[in-house]
Structure formats: C-alpha cells, structure tokens
C-alpha positions in Angstrom: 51.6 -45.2 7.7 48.4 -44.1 9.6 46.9 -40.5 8.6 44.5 -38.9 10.7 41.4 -36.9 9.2 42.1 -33.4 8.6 39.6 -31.1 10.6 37.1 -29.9 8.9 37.0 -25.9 8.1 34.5 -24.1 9.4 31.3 -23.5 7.1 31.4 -19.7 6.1 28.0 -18.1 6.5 25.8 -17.7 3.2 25.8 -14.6 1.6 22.9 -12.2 1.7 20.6 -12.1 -1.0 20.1 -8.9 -3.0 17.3 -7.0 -4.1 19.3 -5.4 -6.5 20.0 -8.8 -8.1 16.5 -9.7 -8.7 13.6 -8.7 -12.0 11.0 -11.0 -11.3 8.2 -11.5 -13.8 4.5 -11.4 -12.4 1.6 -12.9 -14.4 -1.5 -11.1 -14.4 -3.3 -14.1 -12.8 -1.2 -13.2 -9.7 -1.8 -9.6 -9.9 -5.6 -10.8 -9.7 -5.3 -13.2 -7.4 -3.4 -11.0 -4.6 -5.9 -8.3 -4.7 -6.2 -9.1 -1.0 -5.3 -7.5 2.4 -1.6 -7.7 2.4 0.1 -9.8 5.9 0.2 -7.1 8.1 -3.6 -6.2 7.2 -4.7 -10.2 7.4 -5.9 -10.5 10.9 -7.3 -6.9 11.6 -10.8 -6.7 12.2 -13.1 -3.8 13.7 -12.9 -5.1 17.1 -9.2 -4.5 16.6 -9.0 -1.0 16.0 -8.7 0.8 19.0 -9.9 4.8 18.3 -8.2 7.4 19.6 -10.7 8.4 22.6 -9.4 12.0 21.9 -10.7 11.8 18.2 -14.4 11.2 18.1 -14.1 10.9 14.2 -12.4 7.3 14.3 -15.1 5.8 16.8 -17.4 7.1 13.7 -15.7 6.0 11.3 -16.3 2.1 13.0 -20.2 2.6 13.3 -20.3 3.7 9.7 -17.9 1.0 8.0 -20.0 -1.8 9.7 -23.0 -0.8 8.5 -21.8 -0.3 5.1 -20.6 -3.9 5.5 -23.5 -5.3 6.4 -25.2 -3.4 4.1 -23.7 -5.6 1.4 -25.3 -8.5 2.5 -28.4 -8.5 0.5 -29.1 -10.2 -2.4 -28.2 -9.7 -5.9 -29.4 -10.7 -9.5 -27.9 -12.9 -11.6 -27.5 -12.2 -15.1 -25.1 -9.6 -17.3 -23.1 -8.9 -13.9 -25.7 -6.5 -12.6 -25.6 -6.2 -9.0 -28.1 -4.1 -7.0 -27.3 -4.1 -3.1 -27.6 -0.4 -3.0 -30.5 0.3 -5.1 -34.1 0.6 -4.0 -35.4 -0.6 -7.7 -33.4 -1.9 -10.8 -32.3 1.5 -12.1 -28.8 2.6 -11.3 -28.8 5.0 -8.5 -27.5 8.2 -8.8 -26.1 8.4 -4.8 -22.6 7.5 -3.9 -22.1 3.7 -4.1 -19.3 4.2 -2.1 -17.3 5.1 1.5 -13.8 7.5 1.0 -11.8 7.8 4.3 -9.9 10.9 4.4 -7.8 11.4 6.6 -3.9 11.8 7.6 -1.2 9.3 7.4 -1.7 6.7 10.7 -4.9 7.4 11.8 -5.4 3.5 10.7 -7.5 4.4 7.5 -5.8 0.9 5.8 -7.0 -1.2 9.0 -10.6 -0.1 9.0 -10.6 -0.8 5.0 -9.3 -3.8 5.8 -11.3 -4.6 8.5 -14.4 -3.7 6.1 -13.2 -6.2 3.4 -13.0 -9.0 5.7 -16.4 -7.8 7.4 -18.0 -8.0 3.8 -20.2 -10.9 3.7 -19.1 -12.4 0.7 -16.9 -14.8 -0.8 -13.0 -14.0 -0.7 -13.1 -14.3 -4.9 -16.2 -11.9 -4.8 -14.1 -8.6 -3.3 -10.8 -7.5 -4.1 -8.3 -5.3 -1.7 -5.5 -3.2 -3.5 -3.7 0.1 -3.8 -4.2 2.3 -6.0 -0.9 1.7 -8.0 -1.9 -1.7 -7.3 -5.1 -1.0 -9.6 -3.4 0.3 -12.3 -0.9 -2.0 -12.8 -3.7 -4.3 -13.1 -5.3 -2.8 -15.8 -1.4 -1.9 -17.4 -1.3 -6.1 -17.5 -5.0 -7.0 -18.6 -6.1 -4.3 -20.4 -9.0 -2.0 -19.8 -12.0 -4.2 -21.0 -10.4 -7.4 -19.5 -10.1 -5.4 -15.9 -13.8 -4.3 -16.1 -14.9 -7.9 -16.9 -12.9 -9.3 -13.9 -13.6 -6.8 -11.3 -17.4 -6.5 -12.2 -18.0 -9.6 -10.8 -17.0 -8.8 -7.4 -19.5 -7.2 -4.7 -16.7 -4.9 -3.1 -13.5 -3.4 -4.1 -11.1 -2.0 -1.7 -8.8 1.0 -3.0 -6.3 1.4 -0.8 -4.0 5.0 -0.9 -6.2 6.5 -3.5 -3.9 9.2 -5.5 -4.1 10.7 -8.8 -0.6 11.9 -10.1 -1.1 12.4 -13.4 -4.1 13.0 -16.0 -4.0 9.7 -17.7 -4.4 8.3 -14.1 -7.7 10.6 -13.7 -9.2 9.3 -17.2 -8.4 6.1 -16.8 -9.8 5.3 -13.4 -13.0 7.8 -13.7 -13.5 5.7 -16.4 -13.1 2.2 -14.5 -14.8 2.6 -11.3 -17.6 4.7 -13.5 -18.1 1.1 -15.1 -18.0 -1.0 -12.5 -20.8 0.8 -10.5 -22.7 0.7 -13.4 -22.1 -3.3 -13.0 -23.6 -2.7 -8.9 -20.0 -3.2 -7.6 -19.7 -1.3 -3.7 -16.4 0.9 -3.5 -14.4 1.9 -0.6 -11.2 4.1 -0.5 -8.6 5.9 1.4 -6.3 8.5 0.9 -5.2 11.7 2.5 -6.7 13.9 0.0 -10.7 14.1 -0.3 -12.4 13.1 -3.5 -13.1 17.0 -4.8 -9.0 17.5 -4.0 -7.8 14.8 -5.9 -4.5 16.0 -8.0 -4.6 19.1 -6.5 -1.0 20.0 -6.5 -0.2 17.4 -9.2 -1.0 18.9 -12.3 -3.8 21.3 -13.8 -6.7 19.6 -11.9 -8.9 22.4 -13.9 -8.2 21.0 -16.8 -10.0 17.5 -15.5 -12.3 18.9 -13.8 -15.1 16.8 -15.4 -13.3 13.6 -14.5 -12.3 14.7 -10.9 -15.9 15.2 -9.9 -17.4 11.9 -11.6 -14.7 10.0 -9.5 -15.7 12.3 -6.0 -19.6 11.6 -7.2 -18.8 7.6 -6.0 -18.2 8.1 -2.4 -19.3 9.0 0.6 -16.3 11.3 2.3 -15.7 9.7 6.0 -13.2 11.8 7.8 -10.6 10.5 9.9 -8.5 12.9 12.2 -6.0 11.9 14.6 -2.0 11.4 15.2 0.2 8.8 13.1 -0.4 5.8 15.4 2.8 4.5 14.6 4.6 7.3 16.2 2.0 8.0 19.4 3.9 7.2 22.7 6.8 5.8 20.9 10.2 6.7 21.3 12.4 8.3 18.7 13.3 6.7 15.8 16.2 4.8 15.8 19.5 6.3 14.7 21.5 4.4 11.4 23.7 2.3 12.3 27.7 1.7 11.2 28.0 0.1 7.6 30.0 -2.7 9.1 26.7 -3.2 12.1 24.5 -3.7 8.9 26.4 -6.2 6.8 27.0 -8.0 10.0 23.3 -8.2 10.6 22.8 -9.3 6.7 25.1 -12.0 7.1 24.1 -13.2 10.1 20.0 -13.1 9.3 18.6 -16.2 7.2 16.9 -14.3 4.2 18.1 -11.2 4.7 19.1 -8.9 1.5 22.0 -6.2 1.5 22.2 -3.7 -1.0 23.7 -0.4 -0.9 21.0 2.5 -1.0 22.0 4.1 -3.9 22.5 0.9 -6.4 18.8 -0.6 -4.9 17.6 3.6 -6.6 19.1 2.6 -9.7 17.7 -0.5 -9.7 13.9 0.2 -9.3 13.6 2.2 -12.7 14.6 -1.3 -13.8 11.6 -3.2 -12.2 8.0 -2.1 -12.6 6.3 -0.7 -9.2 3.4 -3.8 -10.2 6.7 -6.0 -9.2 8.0 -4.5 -6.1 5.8 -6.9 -4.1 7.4 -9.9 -6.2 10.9 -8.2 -5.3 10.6 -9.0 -1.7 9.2 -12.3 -1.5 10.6 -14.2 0.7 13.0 -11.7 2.5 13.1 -11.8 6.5 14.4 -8.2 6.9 16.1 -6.1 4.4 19.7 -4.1 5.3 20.5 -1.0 3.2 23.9 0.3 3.5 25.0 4.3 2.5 21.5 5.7 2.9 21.5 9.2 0.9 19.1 12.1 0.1 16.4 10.7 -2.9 18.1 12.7 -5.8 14.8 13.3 -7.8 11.1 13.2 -7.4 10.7 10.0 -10.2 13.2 7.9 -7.9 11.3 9.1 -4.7 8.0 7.9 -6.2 9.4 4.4 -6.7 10.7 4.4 -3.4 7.3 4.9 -1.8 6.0 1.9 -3.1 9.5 0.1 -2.0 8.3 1.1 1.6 4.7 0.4 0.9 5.2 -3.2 0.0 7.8 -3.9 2.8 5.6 -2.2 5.3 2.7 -4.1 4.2 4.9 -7.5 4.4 6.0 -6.7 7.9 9.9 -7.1 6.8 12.1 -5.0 9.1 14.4 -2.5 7.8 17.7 -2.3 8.8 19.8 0.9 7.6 23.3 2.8 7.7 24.1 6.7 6.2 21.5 9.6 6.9 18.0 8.9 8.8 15.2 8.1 6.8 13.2 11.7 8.0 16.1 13.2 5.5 15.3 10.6 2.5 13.5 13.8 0.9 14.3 17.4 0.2 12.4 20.4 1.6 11.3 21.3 -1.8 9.5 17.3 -1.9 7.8 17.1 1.3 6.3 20.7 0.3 5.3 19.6 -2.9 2.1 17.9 -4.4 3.4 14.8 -3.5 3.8 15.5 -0.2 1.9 13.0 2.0 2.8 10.3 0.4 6.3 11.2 1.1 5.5 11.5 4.8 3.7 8.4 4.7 7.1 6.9 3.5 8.8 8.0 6.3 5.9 7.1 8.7 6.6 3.4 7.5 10.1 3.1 7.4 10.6 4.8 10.6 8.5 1.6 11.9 10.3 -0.9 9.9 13.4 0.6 11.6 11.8 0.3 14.8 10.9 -3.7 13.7 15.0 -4.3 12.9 16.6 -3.2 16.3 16.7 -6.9 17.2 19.2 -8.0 14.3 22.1 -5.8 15.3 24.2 -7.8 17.9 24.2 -6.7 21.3 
C-alpha cells in the first residue's frame, strides 16, 4: 500500500523575548571597558552638529569644545600618573580643569561631548565616556581606590547627565574627580543643572555646601540654550497603539521583546541600573503592552535609565495604554527630579517615533 507524505505544518513564529525574563551579570572589566560613546553617539563629530542659527550659544559651544580638545594634545610626564596638559609649571593648578555644558534637554549637549571625546587626541584606552549613573556604578563594582587607579590613567573623562540625587552621591564623586585632577586628568560634563545648582531640589544642598562647590570649582560652565532637537519641526508624537497591534509587531520582529509595562516596573528593582545596558543587548525594538502612570518616584528613577540606555542603543519603542507624556505625575515633573523626567519623555517620544515602521500597514 503506497502512503503519501503528510504536508508539513506550518512553522509557528518564535516567541518574543522578554526583558522581564532576563538578570544579567556584568563584570567590572565590561563596565570599564564600555566607558565609551554609546551607538547612537559613535559617528558624531563637530562637523555634525548643526547649531541652531537662532541660538548663538551652541555655535559657541563648538569653538570652545575644539579648542579644549586640541588643547589636550600636548605632552605629558610619565611617572606616578601625573599628567600636566593644563598646567603652565608642575604644580597643580588651581583653575578649572574642566568644560560643564548646561543646558536644557535636546539642545545636543551628549553629541558635542561626544564629539569632544572622539576629537581628543588620544588613545581610545586613554579617555573614558559615561553617565553619571554610569560612573557610580563603576566605582559600586571596583571600589573607590581601584576606580581612582583606573581612571587616573586616562587624559579625558566624559560625564555624561551629570546629577547629584543624594548626599552620598555628592561625597563620593567630589571626592573622585577631586583625585583624579590631582592625577592631571581633563573633565568634561553635561547636565541641565549648572555646577553651583547641583542637588538643588534634591535634598539639603546647604548641608553639602563644601562638597557642591569643590565639584563646581572643576569646570568651566558653557551654556547651551535652545529647543529639544528631537521635537523641532517634528510632528506629534505618535499615539499608543491596540494591545493586540503591539504583540503582533513583537511576534512578527526578529529580536524584539514584549513585556507588559507594569511587570517590566517590577522587574527593574530586581536588576541594578549598572545592568540595564546588559538588559537590552541584543534587542531590535522593544514592545510594551498596558502602559500606566509611574506609581512612585524610586520606580520612575529606574525607568529613566531604562530609556537612557535604549535611547542610547537606538532600539525603537513600540507601546500600547496611556502616552508616554503621562508616564509621570504633576507632582514628579515639578519636583527636583524634574528634567530628568522630561528628558525621559524627550527620548521615548523619539523611540516611539523610530517603531512606527513595525506595526503592519
């Protein structure tokens, strides 16, 4: 008796992944050894930054950032880790080793940093690039003494979102950038808060006074005004789409993760914010389902570096439930934490922008 083959069943699409399904473990030689412009920041250089011909401050802020790169192209002694670009004789100068950019969120304050650690003639091992957080988590995983002896090496290091939230925060990083000028390394930072104003809002800056203006001592202030480039000439944000649109999109994008918003909350006081880069390696886009109000300002902190890391990586966000301009209560976005929280939005308002291309037309 003949048989005939059976047809075979259609393969089912693979499942998403999930961020909520992953704790990855970082070593600190990784931490280290990313301290460089993140993907998105990899190719920008001065000639890339197009200022604002309506904001004289940014065309400024271009002249001054090259020379302060070039400026670190002199030579340096050898021996104990002393560096001397900036000084005029071997004693330690007592003049700001260092350039701040202040300015609002999207005026481009992360390009022009970047642009000033790639402009930096040295060595890619010589200079390190990192946020703030970024910083701290460093010296969470080496230790203090170990993070001075790594970092004093280098002839630049990038600070990226500088923010103070808490007092130990203050201490610990007056006490770490005091060192590593002491060791001749150049510092450059952004943030949209100026040096004297760090904490302000945060907790009794009074009370640190002492460290507040040892940290403001190290830098140059370079102003930046302007509009959120992200947002100039654009159109709206999207709107959220259907819960059903969004899985759909999951499913049918290779390396795409679906969670639902409120379990991916819960599960980022599980993972340590040093991690939240490791959490989204490898992710093409990322689909949230049921986005909802941030329920408290510890879980909204861990969400801005969520959106700092995917914004950084360039991975599209794709979301259902409320709009991410409502993520954050009233009583947030006029609280000491507030521009970070707009800077949230600023970036996953352009992630959303970045996903409209995975929902079937």
């Amino acid at each position: 008796m003949s048989t005939r083959a059976l047809p075979e069943a259609a393969a089912a699409p693979a499942a998403p992944l999930s961020l909520c399904s992953r704790e990855p473990h970082v070593p600190a030689d990784r931490l280290v050894a990313e301290m460089v412009p993140p993907p998105r920041f990899d190719s920008v250089r001065f000639d890339t930054y197009h200022p604002d011909p309506q904001q004289p401050t940014q065309t400024d802020a271009v002249t001054v950032l090259s020379a302060f790169a070039e400026s670190l192209g002199g030579a340096h002694a050898s021996g104990a880790g002393k560096r001397r670009w900036f000084a005029r004789k071997p004693a330690a100068p007592t003049g700001p080793r260092g350039v701040y950019l202040d300015g609002g969120y999207g005026v481009g304050k992360t390009h022009l940093l970047a642009s000033l650690w790639h402009a930096a003639p040295a060595e890619p091992a010589l200079k390190a690039f990192g946020t703030f957080v970024e910083l701290t988590n460093l010296v969470g995983a080496l230790g203090f003494q170990q993070t001075v002896k790594t970092l004093s090496g280098h002839r630049l290091l990038c600070i990226d979102e500088f923010e103070l939230d808490d007092p130990g925060d203050t201490v610990l990083v007056s006490s770490l950038l005091g060192k590593l000028v002491e060791s001749g390394v150049a510092l450059a930072a952004t943030s949209n808060t100026l040096p004297g104003k760090l904490g302000e809002g945060r907790f009794a800056s009074a009370d640190f006074l002492r460290e507040i203006q040892g940290l403001s001592a190290h830098f140059r202030p370079l102003r930046i005004d302007g509009e959120d480039y992200r947002h100039r000439g654009l159109p709206e944000a999207p709107a959220p789409h259907s819960d059903q649109a969004v899985t759909a999109a999951a499913y049918a994008t290779p390396g795409a993760s679906l969670d639902d918003f409120p379990h991916l909350l819960e599960h980022l006081a599980k993972v340590h914010p040093s991690r939240y880069g490791a959490l989204t390696d490898d992710l093409s886009a990322v689909c949230l389902t049921d986005v909802q109000p941030v329920p408290d300002q510890s879980t909204a902190l861990r969400l801005v570096v969520l959106a700092d890391r995917l914004y950084d990586r360039e991975i599209p966000v794709l979301a259902s439930g409320l709009p991410f301009d409502r993520l954050f209560s009233d009583e947030m976005l006029n609280g000491g934490y507030r521009k970070k929280y707009f800077r949230a939005i600023s970036r996953l308002t352009a992630l959303a922008r970045d996903a409209k291309g995975l929902i079937a037309q």
